[in-house]
C-alpha positions as CSV (number, residue, x, y, z in Angstrom):
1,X,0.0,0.0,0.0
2,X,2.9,2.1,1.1
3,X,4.4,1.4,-2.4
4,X,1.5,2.9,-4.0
5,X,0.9,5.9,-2.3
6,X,4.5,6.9,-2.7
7,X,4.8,6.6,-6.8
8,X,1.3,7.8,-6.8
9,X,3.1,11.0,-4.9
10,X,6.2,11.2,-7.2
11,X,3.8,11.1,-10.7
12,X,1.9,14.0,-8.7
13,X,5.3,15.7,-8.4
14,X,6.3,15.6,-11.7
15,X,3.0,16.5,-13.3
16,X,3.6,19.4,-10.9
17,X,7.1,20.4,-11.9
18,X,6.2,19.9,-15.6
19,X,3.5,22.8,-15.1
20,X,5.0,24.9,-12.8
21,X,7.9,25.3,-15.2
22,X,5.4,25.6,-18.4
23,X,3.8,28.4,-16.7
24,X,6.8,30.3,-15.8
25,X,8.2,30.2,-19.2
26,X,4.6,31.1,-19.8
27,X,4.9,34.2,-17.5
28,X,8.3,35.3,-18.8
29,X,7.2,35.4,-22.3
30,X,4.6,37.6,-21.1
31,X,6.5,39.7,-18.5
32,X,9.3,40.6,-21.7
33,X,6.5,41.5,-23.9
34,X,5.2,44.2,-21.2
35,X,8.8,45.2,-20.9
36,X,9.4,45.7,-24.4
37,X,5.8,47.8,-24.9
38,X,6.6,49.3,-21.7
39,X,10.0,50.6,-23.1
40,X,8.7,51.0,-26.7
């Protein structure tokens, strides 16, 4: 049971990593785009 729960908790950790790191590439994208209008 023990076995379970813990890869059940490391697929939940990489799902997370995957989007945590898609969304800040996301948010970077977006933060230089309002940089560059800001300075434009």
């Amino acid at each position: 049971m023990e076995d379970k729960e813990e890869a059940l908790a490391q697929v939940k950790h990489k799902v997370a990593g995957s989007c945590h790191s898609y969304t800040f590439m996301l948010s970077l994208r977006v933060s230089k785009r309002v940089w560059s209008v800001g300075d434009g």
